[in-house]
N, CA, C and O atoms as a GROMACS GRO file, in nm:
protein
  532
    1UNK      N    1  -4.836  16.676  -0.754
    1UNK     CA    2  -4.731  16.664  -0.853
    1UNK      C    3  -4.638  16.551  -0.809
    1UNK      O    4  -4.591  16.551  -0.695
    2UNK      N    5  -4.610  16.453  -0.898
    2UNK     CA    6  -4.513  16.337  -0.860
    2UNK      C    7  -4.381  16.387  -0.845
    2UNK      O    8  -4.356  16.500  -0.889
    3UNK      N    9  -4.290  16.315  -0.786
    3UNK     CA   10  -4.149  16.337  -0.783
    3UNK      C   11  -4.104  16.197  -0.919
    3UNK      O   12  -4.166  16.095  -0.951
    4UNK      N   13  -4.001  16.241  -0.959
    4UNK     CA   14  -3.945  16.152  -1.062
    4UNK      C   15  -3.785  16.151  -1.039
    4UNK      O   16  -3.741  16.263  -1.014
    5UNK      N   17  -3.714  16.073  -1.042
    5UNK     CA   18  -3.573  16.085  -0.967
    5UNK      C   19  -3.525  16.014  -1.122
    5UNK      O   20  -3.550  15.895  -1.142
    6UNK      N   21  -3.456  16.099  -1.228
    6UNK     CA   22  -3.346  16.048  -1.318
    6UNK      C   23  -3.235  16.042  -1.305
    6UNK      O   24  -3.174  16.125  -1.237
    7UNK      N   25  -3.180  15.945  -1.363
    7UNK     CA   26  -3.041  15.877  -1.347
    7UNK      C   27  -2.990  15.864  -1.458
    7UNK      O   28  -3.044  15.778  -1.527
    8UNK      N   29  -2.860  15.946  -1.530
    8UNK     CA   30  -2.820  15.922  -1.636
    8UNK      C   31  -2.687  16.015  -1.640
    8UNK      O   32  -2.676  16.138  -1.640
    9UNK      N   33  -2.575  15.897  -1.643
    9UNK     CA   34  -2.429  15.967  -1.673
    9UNK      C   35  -2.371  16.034  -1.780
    9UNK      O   36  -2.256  16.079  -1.782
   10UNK      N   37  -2.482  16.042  -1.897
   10UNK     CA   38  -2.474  16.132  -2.008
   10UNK      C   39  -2.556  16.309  -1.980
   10UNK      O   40  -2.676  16.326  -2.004
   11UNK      N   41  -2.487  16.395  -1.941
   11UNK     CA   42  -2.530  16.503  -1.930
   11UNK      C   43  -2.666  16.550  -2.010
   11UNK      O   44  -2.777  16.584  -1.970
   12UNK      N   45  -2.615  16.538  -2.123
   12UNK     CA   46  -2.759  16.539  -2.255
   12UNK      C   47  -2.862  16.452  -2.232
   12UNK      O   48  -2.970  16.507  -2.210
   13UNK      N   49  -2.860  16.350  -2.231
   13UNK     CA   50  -2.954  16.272  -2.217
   13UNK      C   51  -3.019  16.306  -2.024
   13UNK      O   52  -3.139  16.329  -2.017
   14UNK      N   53  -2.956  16.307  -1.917
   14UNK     CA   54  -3.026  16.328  -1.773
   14UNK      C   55  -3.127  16.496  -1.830
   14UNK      O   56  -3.242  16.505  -1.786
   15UNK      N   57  -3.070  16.623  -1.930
   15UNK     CA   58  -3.093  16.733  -1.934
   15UNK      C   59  -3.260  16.701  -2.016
   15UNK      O   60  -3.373  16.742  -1.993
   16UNK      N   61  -3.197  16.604  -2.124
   16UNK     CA   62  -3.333  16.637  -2.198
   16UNK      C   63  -3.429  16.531  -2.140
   16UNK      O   64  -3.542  16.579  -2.149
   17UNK      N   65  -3.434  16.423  -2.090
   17UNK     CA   66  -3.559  16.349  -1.982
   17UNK      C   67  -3.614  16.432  -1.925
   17UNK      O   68  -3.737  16.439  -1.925
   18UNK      N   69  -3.546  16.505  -1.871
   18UNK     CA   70  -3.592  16.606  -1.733
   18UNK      C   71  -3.649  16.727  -1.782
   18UNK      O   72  -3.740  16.776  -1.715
   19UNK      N   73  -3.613  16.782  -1.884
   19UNK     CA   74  -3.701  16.859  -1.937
   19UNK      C   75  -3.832  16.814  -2.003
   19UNK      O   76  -3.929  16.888  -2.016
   20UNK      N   77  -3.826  16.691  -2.042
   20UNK     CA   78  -3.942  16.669  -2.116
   20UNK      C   79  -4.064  16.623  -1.967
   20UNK      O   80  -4.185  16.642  -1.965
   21UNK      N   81  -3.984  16.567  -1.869
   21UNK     CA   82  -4.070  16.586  -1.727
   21UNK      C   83  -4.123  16.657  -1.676
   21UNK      O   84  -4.238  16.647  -1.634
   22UNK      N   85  -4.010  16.801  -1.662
   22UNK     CA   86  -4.101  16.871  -1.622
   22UNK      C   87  -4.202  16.946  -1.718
   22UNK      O   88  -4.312  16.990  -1.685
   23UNK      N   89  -4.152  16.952  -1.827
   23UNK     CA   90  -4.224  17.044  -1.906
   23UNK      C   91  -4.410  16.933  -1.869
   23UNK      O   92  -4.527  16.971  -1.860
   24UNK      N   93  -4.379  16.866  -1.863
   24UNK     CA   94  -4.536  16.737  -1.811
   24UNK      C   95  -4.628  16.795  -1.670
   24UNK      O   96  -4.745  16.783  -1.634
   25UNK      N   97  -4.525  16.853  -1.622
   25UNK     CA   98  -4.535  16.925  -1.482
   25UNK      C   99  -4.520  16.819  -1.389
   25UNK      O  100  -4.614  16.788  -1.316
   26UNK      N  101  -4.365  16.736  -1.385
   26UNK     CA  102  -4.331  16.664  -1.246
   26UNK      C  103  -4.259  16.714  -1.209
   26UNK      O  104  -4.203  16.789  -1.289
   27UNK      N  105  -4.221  16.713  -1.105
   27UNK     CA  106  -4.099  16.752  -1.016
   27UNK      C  107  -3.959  16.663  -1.051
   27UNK      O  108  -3.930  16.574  -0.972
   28UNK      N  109  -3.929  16.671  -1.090
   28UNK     CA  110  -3.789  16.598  -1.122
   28UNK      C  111  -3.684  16.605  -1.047
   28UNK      O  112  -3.697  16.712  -0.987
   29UNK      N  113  -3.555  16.539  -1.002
   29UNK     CA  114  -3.456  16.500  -0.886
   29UNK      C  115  -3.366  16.454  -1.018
   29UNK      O  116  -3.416  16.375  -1.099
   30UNK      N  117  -3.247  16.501  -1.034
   30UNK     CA  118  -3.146  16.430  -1.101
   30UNK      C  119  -3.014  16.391  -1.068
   30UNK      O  120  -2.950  16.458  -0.988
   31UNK      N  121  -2.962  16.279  -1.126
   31UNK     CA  122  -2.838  16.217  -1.057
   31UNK      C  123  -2.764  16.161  -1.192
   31UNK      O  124  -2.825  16.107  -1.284
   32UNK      N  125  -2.630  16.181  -1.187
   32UNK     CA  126  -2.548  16.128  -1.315
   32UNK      C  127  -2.471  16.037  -1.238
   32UNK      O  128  -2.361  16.003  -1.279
   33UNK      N  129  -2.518  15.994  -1.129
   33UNK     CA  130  -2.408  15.873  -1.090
   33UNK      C  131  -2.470  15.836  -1.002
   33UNK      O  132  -2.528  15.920  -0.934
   34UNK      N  133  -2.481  15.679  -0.965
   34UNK     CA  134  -2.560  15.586  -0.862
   34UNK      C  135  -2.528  15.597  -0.730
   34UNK      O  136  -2.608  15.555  -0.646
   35UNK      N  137  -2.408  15.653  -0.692
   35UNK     CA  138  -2.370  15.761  -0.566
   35UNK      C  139  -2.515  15.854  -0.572
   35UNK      O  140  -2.631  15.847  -0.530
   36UNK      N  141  -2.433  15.942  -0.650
   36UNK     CA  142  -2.550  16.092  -0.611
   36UNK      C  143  -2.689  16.034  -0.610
   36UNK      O  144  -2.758  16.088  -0.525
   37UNK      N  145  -2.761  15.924  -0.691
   37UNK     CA  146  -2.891  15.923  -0.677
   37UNK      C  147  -2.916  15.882  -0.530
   37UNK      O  148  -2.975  15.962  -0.458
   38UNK      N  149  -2.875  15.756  -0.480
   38UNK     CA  150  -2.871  15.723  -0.319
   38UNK      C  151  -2.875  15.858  -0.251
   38UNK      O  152  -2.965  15.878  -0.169
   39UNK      N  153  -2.799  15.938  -0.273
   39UNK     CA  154  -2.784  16.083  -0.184
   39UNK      C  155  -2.914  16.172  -0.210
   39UNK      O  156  -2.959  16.241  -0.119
   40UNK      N  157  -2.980  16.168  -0.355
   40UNK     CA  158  -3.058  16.218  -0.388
   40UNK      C  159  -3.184  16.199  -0.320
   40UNK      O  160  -3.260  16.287  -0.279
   41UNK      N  161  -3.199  16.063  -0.310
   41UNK     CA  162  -3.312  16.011  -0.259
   41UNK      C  163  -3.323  15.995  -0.089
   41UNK      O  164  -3.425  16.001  -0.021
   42UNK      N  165  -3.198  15.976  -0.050
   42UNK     CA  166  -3.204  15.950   0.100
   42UNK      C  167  -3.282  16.133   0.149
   42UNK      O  168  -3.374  16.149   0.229
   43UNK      N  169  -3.210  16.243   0.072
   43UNK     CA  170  -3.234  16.375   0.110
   43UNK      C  171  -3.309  16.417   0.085
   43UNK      O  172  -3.331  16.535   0.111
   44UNK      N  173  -3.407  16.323   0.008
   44UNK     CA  174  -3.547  16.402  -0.031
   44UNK      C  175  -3.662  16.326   0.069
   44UNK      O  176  -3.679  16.205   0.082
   45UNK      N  177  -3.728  16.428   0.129
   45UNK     CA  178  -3.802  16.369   0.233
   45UNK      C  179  -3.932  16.352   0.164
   45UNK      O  180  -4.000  16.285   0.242
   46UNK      N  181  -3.995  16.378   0.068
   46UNK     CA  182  -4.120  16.301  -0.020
   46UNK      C  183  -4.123  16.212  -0.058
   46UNK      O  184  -4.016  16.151  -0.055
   47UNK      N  185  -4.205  16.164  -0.101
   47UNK     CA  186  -4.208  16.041  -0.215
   47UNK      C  187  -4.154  16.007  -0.303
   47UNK      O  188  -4.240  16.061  -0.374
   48UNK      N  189  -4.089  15.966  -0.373
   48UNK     CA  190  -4.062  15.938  -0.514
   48UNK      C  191  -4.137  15.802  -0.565
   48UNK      O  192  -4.122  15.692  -0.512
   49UNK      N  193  -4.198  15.822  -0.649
   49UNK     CA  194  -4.230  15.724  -0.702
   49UNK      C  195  -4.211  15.665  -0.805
   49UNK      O  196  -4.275  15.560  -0.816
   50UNK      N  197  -4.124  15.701  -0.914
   50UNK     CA  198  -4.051  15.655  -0.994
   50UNK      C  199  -3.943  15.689  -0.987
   50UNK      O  200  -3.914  15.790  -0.924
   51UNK      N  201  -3.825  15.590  -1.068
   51UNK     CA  202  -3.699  15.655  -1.098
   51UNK      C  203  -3.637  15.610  -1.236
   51UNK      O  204  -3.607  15.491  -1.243
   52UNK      N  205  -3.623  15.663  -1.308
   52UNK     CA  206  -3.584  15.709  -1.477
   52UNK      C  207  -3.423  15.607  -1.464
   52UNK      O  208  -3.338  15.675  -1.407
   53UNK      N  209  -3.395  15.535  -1.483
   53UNK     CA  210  -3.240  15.470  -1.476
   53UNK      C  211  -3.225  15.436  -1.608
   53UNK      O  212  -3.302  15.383  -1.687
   54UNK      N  213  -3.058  15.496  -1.622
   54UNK     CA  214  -3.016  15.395  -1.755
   54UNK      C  215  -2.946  15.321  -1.672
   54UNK      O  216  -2.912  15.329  -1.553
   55UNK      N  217  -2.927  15.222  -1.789
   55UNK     CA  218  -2.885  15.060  -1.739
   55UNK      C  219  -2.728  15.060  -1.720
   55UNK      O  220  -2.680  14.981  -1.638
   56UNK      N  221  -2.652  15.138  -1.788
   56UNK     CA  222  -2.544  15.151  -1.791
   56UNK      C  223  -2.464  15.281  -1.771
   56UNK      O  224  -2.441  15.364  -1.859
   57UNK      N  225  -2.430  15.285  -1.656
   57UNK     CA  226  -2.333  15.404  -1.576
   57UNK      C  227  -2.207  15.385  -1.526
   57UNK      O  228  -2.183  15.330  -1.418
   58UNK      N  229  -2.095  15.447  -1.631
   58UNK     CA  230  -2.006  15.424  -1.678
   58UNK      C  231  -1.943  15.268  -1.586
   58UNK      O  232  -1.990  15.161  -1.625
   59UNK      N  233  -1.883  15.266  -1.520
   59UNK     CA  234  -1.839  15.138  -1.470
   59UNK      C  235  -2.003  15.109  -1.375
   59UNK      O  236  -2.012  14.987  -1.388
   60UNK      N  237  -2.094  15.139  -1.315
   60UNK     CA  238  -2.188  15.080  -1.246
   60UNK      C  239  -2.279  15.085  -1.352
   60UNK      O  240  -2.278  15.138  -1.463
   61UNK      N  241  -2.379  14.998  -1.273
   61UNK     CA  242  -2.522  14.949  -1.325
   61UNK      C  243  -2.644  15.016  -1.291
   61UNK      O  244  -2.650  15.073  -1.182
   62UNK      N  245  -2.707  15.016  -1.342
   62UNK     CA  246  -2.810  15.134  -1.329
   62UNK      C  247  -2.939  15.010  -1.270
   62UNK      O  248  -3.034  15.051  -1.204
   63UNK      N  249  -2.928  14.893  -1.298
   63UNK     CA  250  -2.997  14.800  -1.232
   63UNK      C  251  -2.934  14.786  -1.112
   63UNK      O  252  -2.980  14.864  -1.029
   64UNK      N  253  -2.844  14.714  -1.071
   64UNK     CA  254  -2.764  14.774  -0.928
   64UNK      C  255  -2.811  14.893  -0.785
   64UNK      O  256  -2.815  14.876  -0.663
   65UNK      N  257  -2.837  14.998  -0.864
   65UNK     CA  258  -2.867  15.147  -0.818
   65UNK      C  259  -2.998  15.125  -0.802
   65UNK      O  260  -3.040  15.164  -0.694
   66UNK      N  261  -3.102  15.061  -0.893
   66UNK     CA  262  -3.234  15.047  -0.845
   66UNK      C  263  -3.276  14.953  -0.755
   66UNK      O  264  -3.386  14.958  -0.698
   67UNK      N  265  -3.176  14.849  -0.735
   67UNK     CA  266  -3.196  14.775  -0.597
   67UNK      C  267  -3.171  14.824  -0.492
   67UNK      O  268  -3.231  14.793  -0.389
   68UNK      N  269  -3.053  14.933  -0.500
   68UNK     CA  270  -3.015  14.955  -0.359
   68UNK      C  271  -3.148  15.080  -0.337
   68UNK      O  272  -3.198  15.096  -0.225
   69UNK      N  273  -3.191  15.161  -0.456
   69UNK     CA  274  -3.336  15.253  -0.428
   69UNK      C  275  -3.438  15.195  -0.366
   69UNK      O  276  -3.500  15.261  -0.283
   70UNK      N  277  -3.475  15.058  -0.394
   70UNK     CA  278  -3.600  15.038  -0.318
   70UNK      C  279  -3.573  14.978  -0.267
   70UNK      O  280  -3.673  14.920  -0.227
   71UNK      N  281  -3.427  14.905  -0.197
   71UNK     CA  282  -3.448  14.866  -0.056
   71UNK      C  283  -3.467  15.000   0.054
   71UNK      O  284  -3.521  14.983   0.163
   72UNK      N  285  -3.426  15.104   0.020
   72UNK     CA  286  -3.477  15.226   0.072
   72UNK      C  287  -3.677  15.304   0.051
   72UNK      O  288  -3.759  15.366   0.119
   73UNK      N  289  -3.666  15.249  -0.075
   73UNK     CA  290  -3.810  15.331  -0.105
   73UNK      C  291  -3.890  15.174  -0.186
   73UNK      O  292  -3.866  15.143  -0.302
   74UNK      N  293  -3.957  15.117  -0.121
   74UNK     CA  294  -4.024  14.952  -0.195
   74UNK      C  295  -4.150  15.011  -0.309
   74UNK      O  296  -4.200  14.967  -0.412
   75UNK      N  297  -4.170  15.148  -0.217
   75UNK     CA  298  -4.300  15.168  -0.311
   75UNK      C  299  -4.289  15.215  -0.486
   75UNK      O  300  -4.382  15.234  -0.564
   76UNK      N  301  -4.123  15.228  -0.513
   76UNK     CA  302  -4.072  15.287  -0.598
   76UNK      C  303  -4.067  15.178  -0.704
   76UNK      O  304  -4.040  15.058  -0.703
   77UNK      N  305  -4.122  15.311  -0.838
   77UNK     CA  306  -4.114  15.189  -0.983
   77UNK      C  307  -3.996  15.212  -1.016
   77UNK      O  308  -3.922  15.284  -0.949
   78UNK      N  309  -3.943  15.123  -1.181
   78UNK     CA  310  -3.841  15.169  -1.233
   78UNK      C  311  -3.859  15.161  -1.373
   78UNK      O  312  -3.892  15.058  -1.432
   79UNK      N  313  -3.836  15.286  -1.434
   79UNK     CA  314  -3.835  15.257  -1.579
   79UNK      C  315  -3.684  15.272  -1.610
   79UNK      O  316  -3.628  15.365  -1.552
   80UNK      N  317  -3.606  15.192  -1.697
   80UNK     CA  318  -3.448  15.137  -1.755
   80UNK      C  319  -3.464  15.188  -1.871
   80UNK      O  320  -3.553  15.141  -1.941
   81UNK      N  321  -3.399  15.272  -1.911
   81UNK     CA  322  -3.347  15.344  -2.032
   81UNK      C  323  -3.223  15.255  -2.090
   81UNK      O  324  -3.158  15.189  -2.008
   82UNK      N  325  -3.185  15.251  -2.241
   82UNK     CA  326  -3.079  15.202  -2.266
   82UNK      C  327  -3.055  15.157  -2.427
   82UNK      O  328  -3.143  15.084  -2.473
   83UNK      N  329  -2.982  15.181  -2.486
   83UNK     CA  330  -2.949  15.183  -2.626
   83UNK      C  331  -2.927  15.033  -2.655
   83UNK      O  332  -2.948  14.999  -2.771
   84UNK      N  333  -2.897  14.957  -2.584
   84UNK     CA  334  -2.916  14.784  -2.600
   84UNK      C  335  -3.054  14.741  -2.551
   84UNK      O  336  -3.126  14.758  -2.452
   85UNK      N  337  -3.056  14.684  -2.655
   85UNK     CA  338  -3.212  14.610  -2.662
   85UNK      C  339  -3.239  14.481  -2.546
   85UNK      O  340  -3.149  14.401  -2.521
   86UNK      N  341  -3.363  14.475  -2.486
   86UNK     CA  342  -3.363  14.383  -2.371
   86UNK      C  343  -3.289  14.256  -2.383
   86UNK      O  344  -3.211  14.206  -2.302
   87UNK      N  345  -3.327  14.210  -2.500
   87UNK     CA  346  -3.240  14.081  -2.542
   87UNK      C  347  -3.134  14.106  -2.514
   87UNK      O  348  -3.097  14.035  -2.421
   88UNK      N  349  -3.036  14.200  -2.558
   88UNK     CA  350  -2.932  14.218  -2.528
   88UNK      C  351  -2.813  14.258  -2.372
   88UNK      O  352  -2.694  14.292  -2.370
   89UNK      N  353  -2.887  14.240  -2.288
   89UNK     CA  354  -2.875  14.241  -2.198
   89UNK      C  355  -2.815  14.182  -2.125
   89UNK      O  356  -2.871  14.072  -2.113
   90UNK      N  357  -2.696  14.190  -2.040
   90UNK     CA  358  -2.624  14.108  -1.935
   90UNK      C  359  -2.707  14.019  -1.854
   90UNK      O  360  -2.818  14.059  -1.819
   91UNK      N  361  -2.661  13.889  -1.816
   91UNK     CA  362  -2.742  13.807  -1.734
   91UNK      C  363  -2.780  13.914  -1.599
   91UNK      O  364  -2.896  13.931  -1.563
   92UNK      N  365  -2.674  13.973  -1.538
   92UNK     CA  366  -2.720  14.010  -1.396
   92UNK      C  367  -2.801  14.116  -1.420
   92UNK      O  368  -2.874  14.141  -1.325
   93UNK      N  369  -2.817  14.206  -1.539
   93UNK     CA  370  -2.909  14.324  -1.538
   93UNK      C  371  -3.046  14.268  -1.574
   93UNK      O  372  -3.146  14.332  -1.540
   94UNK      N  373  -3.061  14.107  -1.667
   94UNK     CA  374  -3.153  14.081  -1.692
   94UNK      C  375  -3.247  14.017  -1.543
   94UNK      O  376  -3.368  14.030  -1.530
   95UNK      N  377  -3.148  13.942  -1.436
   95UNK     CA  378  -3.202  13.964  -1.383
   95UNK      C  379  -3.241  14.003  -1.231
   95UNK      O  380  -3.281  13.942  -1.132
   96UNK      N  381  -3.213  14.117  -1.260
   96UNK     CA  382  -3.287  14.253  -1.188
   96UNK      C  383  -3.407  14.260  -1.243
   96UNK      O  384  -3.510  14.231  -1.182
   97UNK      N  385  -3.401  14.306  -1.376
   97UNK     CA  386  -3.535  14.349  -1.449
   97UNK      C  387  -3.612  14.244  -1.411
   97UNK      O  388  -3.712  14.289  -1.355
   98UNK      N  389  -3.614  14.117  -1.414
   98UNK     CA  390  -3.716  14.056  -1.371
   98UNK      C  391  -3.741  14.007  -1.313
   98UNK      O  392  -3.805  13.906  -1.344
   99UNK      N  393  -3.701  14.049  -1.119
   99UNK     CA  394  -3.694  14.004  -1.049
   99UNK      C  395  -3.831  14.125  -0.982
   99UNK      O  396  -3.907  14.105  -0.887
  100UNK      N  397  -3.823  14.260  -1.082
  100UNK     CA  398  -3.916  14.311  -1.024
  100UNK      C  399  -4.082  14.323  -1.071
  100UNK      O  400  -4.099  14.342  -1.192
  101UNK      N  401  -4.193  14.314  -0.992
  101UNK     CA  402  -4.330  14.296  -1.042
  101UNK      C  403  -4.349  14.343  -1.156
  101UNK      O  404  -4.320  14.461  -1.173
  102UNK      N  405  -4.406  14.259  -1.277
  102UNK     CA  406  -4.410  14.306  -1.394
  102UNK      C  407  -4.478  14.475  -1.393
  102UNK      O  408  -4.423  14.538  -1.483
  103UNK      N  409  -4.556  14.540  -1.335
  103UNK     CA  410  -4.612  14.614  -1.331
  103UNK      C  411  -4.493  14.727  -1.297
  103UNK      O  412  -4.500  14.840  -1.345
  104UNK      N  413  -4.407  14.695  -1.228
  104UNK     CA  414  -4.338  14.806  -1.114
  104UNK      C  415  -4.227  14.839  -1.188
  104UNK      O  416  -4.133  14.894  -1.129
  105UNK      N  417  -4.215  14.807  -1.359
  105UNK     CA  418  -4.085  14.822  -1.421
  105UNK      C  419  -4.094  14.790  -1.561
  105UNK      O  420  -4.138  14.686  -1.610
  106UNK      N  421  -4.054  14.876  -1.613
  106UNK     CA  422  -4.048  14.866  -1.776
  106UNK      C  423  -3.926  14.941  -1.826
  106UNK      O  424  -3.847  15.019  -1.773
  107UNK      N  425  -3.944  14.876  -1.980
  107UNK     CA  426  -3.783  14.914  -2.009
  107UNK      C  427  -3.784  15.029  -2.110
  107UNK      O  428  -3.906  15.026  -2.127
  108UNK      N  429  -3.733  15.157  -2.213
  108UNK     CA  430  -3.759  15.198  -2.297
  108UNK      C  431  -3.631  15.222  -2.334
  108UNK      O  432  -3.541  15.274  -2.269
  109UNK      N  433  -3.631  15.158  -2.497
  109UNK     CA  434  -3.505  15.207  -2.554
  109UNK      C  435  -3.420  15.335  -2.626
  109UNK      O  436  -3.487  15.413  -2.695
  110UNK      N  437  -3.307  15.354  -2.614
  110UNK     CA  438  -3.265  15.497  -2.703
  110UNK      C  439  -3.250  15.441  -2.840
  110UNK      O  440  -3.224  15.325  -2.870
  111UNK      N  441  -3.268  15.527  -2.907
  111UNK     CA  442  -3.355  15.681  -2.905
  111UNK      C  443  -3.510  15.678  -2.907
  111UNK      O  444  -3.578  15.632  -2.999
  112UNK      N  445  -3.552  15.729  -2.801
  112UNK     CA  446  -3.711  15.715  -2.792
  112UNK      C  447  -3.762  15.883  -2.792
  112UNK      O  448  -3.703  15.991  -2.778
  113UNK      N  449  -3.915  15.834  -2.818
  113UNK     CA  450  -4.007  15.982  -2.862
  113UNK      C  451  -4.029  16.036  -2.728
  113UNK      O  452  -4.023  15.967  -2.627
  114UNK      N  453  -4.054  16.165  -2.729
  114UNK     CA  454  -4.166  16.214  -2.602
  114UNK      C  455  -4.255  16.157  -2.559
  114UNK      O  456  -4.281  16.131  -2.442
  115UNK      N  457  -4.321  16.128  -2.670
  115UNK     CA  458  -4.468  16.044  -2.603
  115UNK      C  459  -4.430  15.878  -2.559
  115UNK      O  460  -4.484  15.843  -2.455
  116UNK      N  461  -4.356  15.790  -2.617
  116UNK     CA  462  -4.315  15.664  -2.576
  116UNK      C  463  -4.304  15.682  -2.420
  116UNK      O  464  -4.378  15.630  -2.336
  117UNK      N  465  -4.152  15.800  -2.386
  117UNK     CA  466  -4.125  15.847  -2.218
  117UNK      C  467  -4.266  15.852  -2.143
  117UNK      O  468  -4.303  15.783  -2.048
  118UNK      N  469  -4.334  15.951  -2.210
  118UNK     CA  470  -4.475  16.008  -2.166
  118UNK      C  471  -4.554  15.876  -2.086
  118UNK      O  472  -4.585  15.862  -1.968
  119UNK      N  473  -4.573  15.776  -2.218
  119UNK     CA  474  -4.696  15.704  -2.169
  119UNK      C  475  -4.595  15.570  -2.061
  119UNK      O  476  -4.663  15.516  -1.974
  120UNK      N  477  -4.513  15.544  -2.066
  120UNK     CA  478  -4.421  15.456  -2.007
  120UNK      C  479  -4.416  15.520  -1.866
  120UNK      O  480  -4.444  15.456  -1.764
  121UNK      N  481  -4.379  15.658  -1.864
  121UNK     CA  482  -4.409  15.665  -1.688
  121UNK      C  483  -4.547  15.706  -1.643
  121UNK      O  484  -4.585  15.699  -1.526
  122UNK      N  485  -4.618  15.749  -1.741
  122UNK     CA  486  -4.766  15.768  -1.664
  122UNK      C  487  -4.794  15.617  -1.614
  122UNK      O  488  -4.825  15.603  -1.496
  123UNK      N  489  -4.785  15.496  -1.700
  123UNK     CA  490  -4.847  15.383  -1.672
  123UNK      C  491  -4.760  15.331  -1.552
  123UNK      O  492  -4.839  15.271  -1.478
  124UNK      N  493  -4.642  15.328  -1.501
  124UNK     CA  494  -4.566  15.264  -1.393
  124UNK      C  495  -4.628  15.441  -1.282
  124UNK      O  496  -4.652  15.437  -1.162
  125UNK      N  497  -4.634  15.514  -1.332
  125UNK     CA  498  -4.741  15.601  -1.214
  125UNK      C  499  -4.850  15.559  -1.148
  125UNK      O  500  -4.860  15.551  -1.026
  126UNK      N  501  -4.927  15.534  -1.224
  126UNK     CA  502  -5.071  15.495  -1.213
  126UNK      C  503  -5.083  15.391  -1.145
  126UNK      O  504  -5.174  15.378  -1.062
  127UNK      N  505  -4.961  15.266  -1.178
  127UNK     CA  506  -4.953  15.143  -1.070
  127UNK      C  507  -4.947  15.171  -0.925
  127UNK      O  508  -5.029  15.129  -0.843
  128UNK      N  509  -4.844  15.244  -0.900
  128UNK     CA  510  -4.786  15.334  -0.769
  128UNK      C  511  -4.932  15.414  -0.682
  128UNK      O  512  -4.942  15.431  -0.560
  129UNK      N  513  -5.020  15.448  -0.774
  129UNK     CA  514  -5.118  15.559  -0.731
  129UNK      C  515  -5.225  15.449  -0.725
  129UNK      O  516  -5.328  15.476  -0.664
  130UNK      N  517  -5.211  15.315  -0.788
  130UNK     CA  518  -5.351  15.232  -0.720
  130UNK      C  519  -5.282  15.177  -0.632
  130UNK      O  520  -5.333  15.066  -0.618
  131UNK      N  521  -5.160  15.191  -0.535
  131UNK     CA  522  -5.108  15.133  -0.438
  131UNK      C  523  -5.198  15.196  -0.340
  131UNK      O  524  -5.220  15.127  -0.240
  132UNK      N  525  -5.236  15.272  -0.343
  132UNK     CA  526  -5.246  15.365  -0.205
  132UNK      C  527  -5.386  15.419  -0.203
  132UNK      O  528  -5.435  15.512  -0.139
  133UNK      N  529  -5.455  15.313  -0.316
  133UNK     CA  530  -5.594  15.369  -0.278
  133UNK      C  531  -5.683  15.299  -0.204
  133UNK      O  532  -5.793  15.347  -0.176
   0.00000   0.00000   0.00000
């Protein structure tokens, strides 16, 4: 079972990702602030191999938070949640996003389906899981 570490300063939105995760059967780790996820992740002694970030947490960056994650964890993807469209995007968040391997990061916008979430982290999974074969 994967670990999945979400990040989202909207209560509703971290509640319902994470349910629709585990209901998938992952293990899920949640954090509403780029503090707690660092804490989250330093204290979890498994793997994580993805982490669920929105882009925008209230004064921090949810791109920010995923740099400081995989200078801790490299093997870690990122999928960026966020109600502004990529275009729309701040220079420094844009680039983060593409500073990381096209494979190791994708973006999905709000309001998105179950299955969009679904197939968006199986595929940044699957990258992670031909790492190590």
């Amino acid at each position: 079972m994967d670990t999945i570490l979400v990040l989202d300063d909207e209560p509703n939105n971290l509640n319902i990702i994470s349910l629709l995760l585990r209901a998938r059967g992952f293990d899920v780790l949640e954090a509403s602030s780029g503090e707690e996820a660092i804490k989250v992740s330093n204290n979890h002694f498994g793997p994580i191999p993805l982490v669920v970030a929105d882009l925008q947490l209230g004064t921090s960056s949810g791109a920010d938070v995923a740099v400081e994650l995989i200078d801790f964890r490299p093997e870690m993807s990122v999928l960026f949640t966020s109600g502004t469209p990529l275009n729309g995007w701040g220079n420094r968040d844009r680039h983060v996003f593409d500073s990381f391997p096209p494979n190791a990061v994708d973006f999905l916008e709000k309001p998105f389906c179950e299955r969009s979430l679904r197939e968006k982290v199986c595929r940044l999974l699957q990258r992670e899981a031909e790492m190590h074969v």
